[in-house]
N, C-alpha and C positions, 0 to 999 in steps of 0.2 A: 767322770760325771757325764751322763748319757741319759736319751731313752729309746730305747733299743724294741722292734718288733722280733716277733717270733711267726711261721708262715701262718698260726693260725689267729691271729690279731691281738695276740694278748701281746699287752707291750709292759715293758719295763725299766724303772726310774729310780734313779738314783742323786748323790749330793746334790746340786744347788736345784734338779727338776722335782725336788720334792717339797718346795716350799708352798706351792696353789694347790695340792692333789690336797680333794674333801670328795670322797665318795658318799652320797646319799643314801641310808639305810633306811627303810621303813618303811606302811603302807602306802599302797594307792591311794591318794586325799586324804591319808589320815597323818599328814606330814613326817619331818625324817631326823637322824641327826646324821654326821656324818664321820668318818674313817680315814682320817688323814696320813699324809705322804710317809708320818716318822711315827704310825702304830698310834695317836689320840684321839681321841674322839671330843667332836669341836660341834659348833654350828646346830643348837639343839632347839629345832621348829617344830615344837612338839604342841603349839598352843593353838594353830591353824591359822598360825601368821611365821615369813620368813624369820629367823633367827641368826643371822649370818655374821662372819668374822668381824667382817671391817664397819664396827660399829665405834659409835664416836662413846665420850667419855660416858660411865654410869652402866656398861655392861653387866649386866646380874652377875655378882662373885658366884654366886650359888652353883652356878650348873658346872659340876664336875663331874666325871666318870672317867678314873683309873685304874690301869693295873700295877702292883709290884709285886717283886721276887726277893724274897729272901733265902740265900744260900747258909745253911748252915755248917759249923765246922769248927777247924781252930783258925781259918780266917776268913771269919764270916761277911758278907760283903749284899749289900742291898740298893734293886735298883728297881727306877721307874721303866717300867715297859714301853719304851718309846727312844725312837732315835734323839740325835743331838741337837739341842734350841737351834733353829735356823737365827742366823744373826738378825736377817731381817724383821725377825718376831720378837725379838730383844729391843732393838730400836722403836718399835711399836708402841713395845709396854713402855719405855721412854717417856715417849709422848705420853702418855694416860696418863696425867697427876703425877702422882707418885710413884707408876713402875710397877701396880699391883693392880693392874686393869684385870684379871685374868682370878682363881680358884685360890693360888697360893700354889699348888701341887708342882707346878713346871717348874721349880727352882728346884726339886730333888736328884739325886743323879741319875744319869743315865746311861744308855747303850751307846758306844762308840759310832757303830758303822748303822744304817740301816739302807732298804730298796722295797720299793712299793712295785707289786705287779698288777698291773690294770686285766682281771678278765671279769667284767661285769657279767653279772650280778655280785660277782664276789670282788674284794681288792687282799691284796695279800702282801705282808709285810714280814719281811726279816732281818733280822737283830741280831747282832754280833758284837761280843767285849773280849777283850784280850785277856781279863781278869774273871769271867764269868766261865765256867765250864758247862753253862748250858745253852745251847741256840734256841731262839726265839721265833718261831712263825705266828704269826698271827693273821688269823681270816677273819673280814665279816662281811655281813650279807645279811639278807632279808628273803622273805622268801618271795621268790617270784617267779608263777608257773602258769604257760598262756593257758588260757580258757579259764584256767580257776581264780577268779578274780575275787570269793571269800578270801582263800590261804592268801593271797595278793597283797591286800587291802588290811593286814593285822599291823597294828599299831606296836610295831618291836624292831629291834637290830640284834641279828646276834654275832658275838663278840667271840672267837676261837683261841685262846692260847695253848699252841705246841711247845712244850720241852721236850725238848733231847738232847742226852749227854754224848758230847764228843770227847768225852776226855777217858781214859783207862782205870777211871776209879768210881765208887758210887758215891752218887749226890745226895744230900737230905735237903728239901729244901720246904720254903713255905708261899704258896700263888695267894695273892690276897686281893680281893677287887672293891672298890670305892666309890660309892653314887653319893652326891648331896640331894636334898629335899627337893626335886624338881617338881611340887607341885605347889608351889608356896599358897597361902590365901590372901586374900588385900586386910585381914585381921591382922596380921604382923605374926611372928614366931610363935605367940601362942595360940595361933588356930592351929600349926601343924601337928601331924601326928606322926611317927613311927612304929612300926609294928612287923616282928620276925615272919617269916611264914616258915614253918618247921620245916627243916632237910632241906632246905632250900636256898632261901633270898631273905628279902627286907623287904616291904610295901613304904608306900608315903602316901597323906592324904590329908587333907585337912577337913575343917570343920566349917566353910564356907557356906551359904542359902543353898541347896542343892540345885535352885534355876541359874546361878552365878557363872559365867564365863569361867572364874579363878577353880569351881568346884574341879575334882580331878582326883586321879592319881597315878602314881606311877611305881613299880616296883621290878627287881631285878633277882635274878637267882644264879647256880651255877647247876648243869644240866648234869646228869647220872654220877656227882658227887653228893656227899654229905658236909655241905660243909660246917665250921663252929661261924656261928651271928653274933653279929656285935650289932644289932637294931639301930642305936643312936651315941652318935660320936657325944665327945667331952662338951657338955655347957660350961662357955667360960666367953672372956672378952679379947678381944684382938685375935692372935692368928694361935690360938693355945689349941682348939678344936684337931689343928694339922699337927703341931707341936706334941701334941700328947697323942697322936695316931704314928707318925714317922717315929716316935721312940718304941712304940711297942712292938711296932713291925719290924724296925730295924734290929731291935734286939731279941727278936724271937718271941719276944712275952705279949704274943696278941690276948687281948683281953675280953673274951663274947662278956654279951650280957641279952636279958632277955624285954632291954626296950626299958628308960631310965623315964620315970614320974615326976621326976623335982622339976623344978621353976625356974633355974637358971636358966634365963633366953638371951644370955649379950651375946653369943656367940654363933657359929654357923651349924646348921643340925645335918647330921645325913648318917649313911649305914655303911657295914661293910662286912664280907665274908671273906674265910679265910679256910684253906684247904692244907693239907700237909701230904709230904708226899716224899718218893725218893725212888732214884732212879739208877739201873746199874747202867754200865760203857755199852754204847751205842742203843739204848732204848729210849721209848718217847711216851709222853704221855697229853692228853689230850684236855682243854678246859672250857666248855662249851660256855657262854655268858648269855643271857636274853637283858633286855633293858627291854619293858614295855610298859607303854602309858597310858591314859585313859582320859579325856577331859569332854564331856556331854554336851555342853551347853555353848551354844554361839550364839552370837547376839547382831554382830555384824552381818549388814544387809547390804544391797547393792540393786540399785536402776528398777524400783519398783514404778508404776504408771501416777501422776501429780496426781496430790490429796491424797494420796492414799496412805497405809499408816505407815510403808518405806518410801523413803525416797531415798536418794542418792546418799552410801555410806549412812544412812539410818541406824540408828543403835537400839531399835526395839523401843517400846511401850516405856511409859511414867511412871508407872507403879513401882513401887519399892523394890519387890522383888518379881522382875516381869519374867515371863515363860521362856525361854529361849527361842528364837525367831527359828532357828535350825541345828539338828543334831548332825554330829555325822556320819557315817557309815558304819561303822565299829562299835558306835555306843548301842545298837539296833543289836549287835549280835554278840555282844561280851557285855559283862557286867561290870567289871571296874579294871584295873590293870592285872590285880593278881593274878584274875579268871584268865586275862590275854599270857601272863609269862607260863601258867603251869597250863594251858593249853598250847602255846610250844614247847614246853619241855614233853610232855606226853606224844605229842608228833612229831618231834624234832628230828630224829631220821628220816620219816618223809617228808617230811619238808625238804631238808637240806638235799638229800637225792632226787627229787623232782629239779629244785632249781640246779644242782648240778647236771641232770641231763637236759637242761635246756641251755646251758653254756657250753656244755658239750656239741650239740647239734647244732651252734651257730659254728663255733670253733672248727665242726666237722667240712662248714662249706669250702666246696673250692672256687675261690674269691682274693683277690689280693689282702693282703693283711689291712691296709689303711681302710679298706672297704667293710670289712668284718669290726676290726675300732671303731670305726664309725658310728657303725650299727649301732653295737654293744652299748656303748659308753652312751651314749646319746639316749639310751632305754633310760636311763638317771633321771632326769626329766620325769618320768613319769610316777618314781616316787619323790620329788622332790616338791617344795611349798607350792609349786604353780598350778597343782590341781587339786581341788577339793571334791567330797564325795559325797552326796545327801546322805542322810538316814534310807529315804527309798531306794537308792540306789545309782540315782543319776550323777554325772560327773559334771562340776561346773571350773573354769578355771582362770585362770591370770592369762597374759602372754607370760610372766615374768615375772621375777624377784627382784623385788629392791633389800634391803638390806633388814629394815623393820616391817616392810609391808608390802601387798603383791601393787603388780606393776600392770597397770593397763586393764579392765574386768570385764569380764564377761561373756569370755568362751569365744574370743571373739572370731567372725566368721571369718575373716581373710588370713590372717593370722593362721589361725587351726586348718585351713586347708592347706597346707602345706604338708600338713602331719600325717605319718602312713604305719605308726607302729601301732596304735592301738585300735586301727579296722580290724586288724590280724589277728593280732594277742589275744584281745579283750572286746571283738566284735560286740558280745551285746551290748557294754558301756562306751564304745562309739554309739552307739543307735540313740543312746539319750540324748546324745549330743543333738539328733535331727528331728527327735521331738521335740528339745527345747528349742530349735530355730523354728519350729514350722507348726508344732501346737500351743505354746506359750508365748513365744518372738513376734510373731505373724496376727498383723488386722486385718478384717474385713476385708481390705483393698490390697492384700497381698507382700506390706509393707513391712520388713522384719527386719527388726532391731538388731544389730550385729554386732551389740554387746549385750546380754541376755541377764535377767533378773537373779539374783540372788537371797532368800530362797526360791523354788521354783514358783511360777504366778507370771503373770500380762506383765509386759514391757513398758515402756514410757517409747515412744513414737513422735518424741518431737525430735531428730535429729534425721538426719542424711539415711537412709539404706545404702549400702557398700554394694557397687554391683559385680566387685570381684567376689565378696565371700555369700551375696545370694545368689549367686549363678554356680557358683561353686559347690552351692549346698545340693542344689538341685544333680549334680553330677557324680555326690557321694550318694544321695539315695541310692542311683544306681549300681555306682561300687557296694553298699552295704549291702541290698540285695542279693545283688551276685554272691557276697561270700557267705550269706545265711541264707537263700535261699528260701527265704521267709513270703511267701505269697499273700499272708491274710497279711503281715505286717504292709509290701507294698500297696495292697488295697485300701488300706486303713492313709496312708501316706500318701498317693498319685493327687486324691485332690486337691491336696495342701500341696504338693509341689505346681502342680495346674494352676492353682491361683498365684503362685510365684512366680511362676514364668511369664504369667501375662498381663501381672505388674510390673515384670523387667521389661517388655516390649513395650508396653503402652510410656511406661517412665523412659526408658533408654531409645529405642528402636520407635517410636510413634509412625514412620512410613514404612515400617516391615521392611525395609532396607537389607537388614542381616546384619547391621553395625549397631557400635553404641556410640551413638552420635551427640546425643544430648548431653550436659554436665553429667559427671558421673563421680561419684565417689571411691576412694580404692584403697589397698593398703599402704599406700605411702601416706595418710590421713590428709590427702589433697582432692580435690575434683581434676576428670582430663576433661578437656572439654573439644568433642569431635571425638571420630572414631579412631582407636589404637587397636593394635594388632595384641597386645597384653588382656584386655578386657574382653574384646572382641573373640580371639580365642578361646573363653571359657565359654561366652555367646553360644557358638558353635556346636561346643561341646556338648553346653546343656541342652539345647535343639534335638541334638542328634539323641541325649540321654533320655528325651522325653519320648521322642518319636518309638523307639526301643522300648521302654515301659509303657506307655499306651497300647504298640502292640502287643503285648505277654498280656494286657490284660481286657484286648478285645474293642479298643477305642480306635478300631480304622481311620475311622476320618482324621482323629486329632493327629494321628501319627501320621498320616499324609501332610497334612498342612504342616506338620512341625521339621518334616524331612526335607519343606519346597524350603520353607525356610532357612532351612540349613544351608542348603545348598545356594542357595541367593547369598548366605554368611560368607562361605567358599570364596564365594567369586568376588564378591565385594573384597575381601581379604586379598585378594590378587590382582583385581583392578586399581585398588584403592589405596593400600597397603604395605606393597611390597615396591621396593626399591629398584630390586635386580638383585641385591645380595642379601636383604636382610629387609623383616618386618617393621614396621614403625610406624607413627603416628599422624594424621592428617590436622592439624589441630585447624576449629570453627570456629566461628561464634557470633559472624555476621546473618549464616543462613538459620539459625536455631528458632525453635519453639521459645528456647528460654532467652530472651532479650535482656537481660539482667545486667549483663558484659556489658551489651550492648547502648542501653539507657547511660550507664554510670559512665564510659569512656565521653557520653556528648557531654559533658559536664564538665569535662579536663580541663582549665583552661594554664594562661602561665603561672597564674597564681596555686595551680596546683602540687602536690609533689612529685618528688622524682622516682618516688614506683608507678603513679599515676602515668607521667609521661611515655616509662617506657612499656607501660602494657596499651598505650593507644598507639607507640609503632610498632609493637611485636604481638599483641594480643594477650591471653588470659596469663599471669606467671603461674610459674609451676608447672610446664610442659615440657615433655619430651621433642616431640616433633621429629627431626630426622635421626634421634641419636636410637644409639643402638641398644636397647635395653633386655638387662641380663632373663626379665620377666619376661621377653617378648613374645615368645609361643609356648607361654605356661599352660593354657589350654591342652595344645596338644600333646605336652607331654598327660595331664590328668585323665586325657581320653586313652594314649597307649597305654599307662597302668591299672587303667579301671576296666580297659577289653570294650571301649565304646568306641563299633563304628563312626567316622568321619568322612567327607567328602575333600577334608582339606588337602593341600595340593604338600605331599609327603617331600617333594623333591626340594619346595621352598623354605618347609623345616630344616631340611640339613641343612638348606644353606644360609639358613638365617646361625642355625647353632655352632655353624662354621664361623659366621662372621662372629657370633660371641664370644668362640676363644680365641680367636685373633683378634680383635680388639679392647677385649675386656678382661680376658686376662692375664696377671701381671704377675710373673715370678718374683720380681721385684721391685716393689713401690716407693723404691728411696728416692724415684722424680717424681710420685705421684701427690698431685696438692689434694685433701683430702679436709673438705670443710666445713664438714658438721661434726660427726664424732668418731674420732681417729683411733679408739684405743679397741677398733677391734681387729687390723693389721694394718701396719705402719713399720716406713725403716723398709729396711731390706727386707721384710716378710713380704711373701708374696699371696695374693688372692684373688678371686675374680668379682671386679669391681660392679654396681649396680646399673651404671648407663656409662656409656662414652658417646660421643661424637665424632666420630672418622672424618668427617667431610667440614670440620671445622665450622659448625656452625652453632654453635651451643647457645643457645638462649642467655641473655642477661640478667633470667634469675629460675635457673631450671627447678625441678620438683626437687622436693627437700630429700635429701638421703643420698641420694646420684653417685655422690662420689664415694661412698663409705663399701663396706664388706662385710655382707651377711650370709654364715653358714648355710641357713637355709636354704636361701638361693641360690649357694655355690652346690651341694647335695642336688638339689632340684634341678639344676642344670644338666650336672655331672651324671646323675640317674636317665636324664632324658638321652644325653650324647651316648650316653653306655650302648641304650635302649635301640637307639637310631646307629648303631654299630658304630660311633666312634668311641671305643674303647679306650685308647691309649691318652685322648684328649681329656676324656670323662676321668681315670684314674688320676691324671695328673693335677684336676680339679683337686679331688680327694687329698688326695697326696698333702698338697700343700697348703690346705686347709686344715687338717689334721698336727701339721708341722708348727702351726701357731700356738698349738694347744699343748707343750712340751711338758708342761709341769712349773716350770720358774717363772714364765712369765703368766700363762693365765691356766687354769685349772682342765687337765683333760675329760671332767666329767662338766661340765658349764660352759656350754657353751653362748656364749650371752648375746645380746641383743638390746632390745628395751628391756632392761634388768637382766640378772643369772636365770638359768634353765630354762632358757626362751623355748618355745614350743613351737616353733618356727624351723627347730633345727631338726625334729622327728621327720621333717621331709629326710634322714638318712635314709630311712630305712627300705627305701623304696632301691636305694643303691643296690641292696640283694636279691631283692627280687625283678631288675631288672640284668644284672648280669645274669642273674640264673634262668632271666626269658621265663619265666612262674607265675604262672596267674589259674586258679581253679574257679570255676563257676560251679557252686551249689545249686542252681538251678539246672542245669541238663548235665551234671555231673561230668565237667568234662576239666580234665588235666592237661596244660597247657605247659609244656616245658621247651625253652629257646636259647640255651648257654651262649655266653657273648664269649667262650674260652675254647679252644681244641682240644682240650685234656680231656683225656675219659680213661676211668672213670671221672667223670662231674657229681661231687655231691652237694645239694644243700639243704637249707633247714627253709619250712616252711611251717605255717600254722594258717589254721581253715577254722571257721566258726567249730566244726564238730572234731578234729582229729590236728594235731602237731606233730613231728620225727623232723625226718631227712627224705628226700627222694635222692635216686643215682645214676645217670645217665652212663652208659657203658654202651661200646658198637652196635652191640646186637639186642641188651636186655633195658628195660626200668623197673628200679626194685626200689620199693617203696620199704621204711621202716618205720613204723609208727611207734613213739615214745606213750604217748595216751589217746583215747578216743576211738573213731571209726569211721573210713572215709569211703565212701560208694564210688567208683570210678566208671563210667560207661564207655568214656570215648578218652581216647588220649592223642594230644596232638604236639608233636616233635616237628621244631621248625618254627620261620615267623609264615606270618599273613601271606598270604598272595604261593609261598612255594612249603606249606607244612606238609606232614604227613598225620592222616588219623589211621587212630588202629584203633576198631572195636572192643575194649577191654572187658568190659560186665565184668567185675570182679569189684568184694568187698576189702579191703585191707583191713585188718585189725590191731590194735595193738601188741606187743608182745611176738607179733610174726613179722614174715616176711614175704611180701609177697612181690612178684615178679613176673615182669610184661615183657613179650618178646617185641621187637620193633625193627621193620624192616631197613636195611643200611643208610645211614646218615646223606643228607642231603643239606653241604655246606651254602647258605643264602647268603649268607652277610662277613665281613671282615671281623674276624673274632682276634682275641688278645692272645 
């Protein structure tokens, strides 16, 4: 019982680590279901809300999708395509009533042994019986291929079953696969419908108002087979539907039919297809499945501006049958599900080989395996319920899953800056992101919402602006930029970021100081109050980001002023800021603009209580002050992987990042008291904690979260140390962050936070592209490659708004291999900052070639792994 890497990050799990494994198939915002540890398919958020396991009593029986095998012969023997009940999922159904929480389907027999291998986009599972003479693979996967975010964004999973016979004789056998009605209506059983689609599958649909949330459907087929349909299972009462489906399969006598008229509705409705086949010693044979769904209408709204016809979780209009508030993405480009499965059956080769050569070129990098998992798995997230897709195209999303509904709304800013896989992937739908902060989020006075409206429209502005995720935002402009190269886009955008920036100074900074000295809002959902070196760092950054875009676009002056500024940020950070080994916080509130502390502590008196007493000896609660926080130069790691100059003092970064893993992180937390919410490592796991205090002074009621452990932050750090050449430090982050995530106790593809597939955790992705030292500007064409590794050749996988492959660093050459697209290369620079080398490239790369750049002999800068 293990899970075991392999050197190109694809891992692999077996007995008890295969009880959390639920890999996420489906589109981009057009939600998923998911491909668990033992070959099932569970967890099905197909309605554009979560759907997930650990739901309490009253679980819809309905949603089922199985496969079985029937071997025929003289002793014929029939089994469900799935490894063995985890006990733990036995004790489950326990719990539920009576033990029939679940489809009915899991009580059938099954495959003795099974092991899931983790290579996302794909997961892969094998099945072994000691009575079955056929092996079982099973793959599924979704398609997902960077830049094309149509094929992305299709509302389907497809489901793979391999047979092959290991045995010395020939098998007759029969593959049969099983969906119930997953598109129910609030009519009851008799609004649904079934209906064959020839040579194929099944559809479901009902007969719902077509503006209706419930309107939908969903259908499934099996790909370059014909198989016999059976439309609609047995109407009857109690569990006779599975009863009279498990006899026919089992004994051979499946029964098509072409979609059954009668009125019997007590029972459960759904389809199924069945395929025949046979196989001689050592051959295999292949069963492509698609499951896609369709469902138009959304009604659920979020953080529209007061009076107006949303507000907060708004459910649309009083009319009977009102218009759907927002469609999603998919409904804009297919027409109902059938159009979505026989439009992957008709491209299902490209598909599947597109997304296989982008698993390929992660696979290809040289990169520690935990580093590449990381990556990979964490890509989950992005077809998982946390992000939703307009019909126009824009992405709006959760931080996070809760179990029935998304967790935390509205794309929010501090949160999502963290995130670095979809600038790359999917550059033009990051870019919605920074219109809906800065064309929709943003009033008059520069105040932006940083939880953003759902559908798109004006925000409500009675709350806090975040000055980590507006100062942040301002800093992705310039990362988006750089990677599209989009000049009428930055023109269209500078004065929307201009007026942001100088509502963060006038709100934070009022004496142009360089700090954020005034209360300030942040993602621990607290105010700091006085300047930290966590806030302040992004400060800087965006200073420096504006200074930088004002000049590309001819604004002298502003970018003078915005550069003194910077540098006034700089120093204040170093006068003010910095300890001797680490950044931290000054915390205020007697010298402030905002008196508010101030007023309510003269009022303390004994008759008051005792949070009152001790914020009038210690000041505002909820501050860090000298402890050491895991955030504390998150700035400057945003500025080394966005390519924005800084004045900040590099020498005090390492040693602030030093002091981070020597005292924040914990190989093992079985002394660590952890007292808000422990169930993200605890015990003897080890992880790198949010703040400590070395010099024993820890406030008597520090910011909420302190002691806990979030991947993000551990990625984000880890990415930064990589970056600043502590390698070995940065891996070990990795390492043991990754190691929590084994399969038994919490799911390798969920990595959670406030809810499952927090979006806080895509800060991995940065882990590659800072060991690979990879950063391309679209704008002056220039190729930046820095290996944190000695090996060479170095390859890795990269994506640019116009072109994705692998690049490969060898002594003397760079040979670029492009999987799709086209990349302009002018300048290409080997090495970091201060001691690179350029070499004049002008050359185009294409797809489909290879093209290769000579480069004068390596010039070792930094301590590499």
């Amino acid at each position: 019982m293990a899970h075991t890497y392999a050197s190109t990050g694809i891992r692999t799990f077996d007995g008890q680590h295969l009880l959390q494994i639920a890999m996420p198939m489906g589109g981009i915002g057009a939600g998923c279901l998911c491909l668990n540890g033992h070959g099932g398919l569970q967890d099905f958020s197909i309605h554009h809300a979560p759907h997930m396991s650990a739901l309490p009593d009253g679980h819809d029986a309905r949603e089922a999708a199985f496969a079985l095998l029937h071997i025929k012969g003289e002793h014929p023997i029939t089994k469900l395509l799935e490894g063995p009940m985890p006990p733990e999922k036995l004790y489950d159904q326990g719990l539920q009533s009576q033990g029939h929480r679940h489809s009915g389907h899991e009580g059938l027999p099954r495959f003795e042994t099974a092991s899931f291998t983790a290579a996302y986009p794909f997961g892969h599972v094998n099945l072994t019986h000691p009575q079955v003479p056929l092996a079982i693979a099973i793959t599924g996967f979704s398609p997902f291929i960077p830049l094309d975010d149509r094929s992305s964004s299709m509302p389907c999973a497809i489901i793979e079953y391999t047979l092959t016979n290991d045995s010395d004789k020939l098998v007759e056998f029969e593959f049969s696969f099983h969906v119930s009605h997953m598109a129910p209506g609030g009519l009851g059983r008799r609004g649904d419908r079934n209906a064959p689609i020839q040579g194929f599958g099944v559809s479901f649909t009902n007969t719902e108002h077509p503006h209706s949330e419930k309107f939908g459907s969903l259908a499934f087929g099996v790909m370059g087979h014909k198989p016999h349909i059976k439309a609609m299972w047995m109407r009857s009462g109690w569990f006779d539907w599975i009863t009279a489906l498990w006899r026919e399969v089992s004994s051979g006598h499946f029964k098509p039919n072409a979609g059954n008229t009668d009125r019997d509705f007590e029972g459960l409705n759904g389809g199924s297809i069945m395929v025949e086949g046979q196989l001689a010693s050592g051959t295999s044979i292949t069963y492509p499945v698609v499951i896609a769904w369709h469902f138009p209408n959304c009604h659920a709204t979020y953080g529209g501006p007061p009076n107006s016809q949303c507000g907060d979780d708004c459910r649309g209009q009083k009319a009977e049958h009102p218009a759907p508030r927002w469609r999603p993405y998919y409904a804009g480009q297919w027409n109902d599900a059938s159009e979505v499965a026989l439009r992957v059956r008709d491209d299902y080769q490209s598909l599947r080989s597109r997304t296989s050569a982008f698993r390929d070129a992660i696979s290809a990098s040289t990169a520690p395996p935990e580093i590449l998992d990381a990556v990979a798995s964490n890509l989950a997230i992005i077809k998982s319920p946390t992000l939703l897709r307009q019909e126009n195209g824009n992405l709006w999303a959760w931080e996070g899953c809760f179990c029935t509904s998304g967790c935390c709304a509205g794309s929010c800013t501090h949160v999502w800056n963290y995130a670095q896989a979809i600038p790359h992937l999917f550059p033009q739908l990051e870019r919605s992101f920074r219109e809906q902060e800065l064309e929709r989020s943003m009033d008059q006075m520069g105040h932006i919402t940083f939880r953003s409206a759902l559908p798109d429209g004006p925000a409500n502005h009675s709350y806090h602006a975040a000055a980590d995720g507006q100062l942040g935002g301002i800093m992705k402009v310039y990362r988006d930029w750089q990677i599209s190269g989009d000049q009428t886009w930055l023109t269209k955008m500078l004065p929307l970021v201009k007026r942001s920036i100088e509502f963060c100074i006038e709100r934070w900074d009022p004496k142009r100081q360089g700090a954020l000295v005034e209360p300030h809002h942040n993602t621990y959902d607290i105010e700091f109050w006085g300047p930290d070196a966590m806030c302040t760092s992004i400060y800087l950054g965006a200073l420096c980001a504006m200074a930088a875009m004002c000049q590309a676009l001819g604004h002298g002056d502003d970018a003078k002023s915005y550069r003194q500024l910077a540098q006034r940020s700089a120093e204040f950070m170093d006068d003010y800021l910095y300890n001797g080994e680490y950044y931290h916080q000054q915390v205020m509130w007697r010298e402030l603009r905002d008196q508010s502390f101030v007023d309510a502590m003269a009022r303390v008196d004994d008759r008051s209580t005792e949070v009152d007493h001790v914020q009038k000896a210690e000041g505002p609660k909820y501050q860090y002050a000298n402890g050491c926080l895991s955030d504390g130069v998150i700035g400057a790691w945003m500025c080394r992987i966005y390519g924005i100059d800084t004045p900040i003092n590099v020498a005090h970064v390492k040693s602030s990042l030093a002091a981070i893993h020597k005292y924040n992180f914990k190989p093992d937390l079985f002394e660590h008291a952890v007292l808000q919410r422990p169930g993200y490592a605890l015990g003897h796991e080890g992880g790198l904690i949010v703040c400590t205090w070395p010099h024993n002074d820890r406030p008597t009621l520090p910011f909420v979260y302190c002691d806990e452990v979030w991947t993000g932050m551990e990625y984000q750090v880890a990415s930064h140390m990589i970056a600043e050449g502590m390698v070995q430090e940065g891996v070990e982050i990795v390492r043991t962050a990754r190691a929590r995530y084994e399969g038994h106790v919490r799911n390798p593809f969920n990595e959670y936070e406030c809810g499952s597939y927090y979006a806080r955790a895509l800060s991995s992705f940065a882990l590659l592209t800072t060991y690979a030292g990879f950063r391309y500007s679209a704008v002056d064409h220039t190729l930046h490659l820095n290996p944190r590794s000695r090996q060479r050749p170095f390859t890795t996988f990269f994506s640019t708004a116009t072109a994705w492959g692998t690049v490969t660093l060898s002594h003397t050459t760079v040979t670029i291999k492009l999987v799709e697209g086209r990349l302009p290369i002018r300048t290409l620079v080997i090495g970091d900052t201060g001691a690179s080398q350029s070499v004049a490239a002008d050359v185009t790369a294409e797809a489909g070639q290879q093209t290769t750049i000579a480069t004068p002999p390596p010039v070792i800068t930094e301590p590499a792994a």
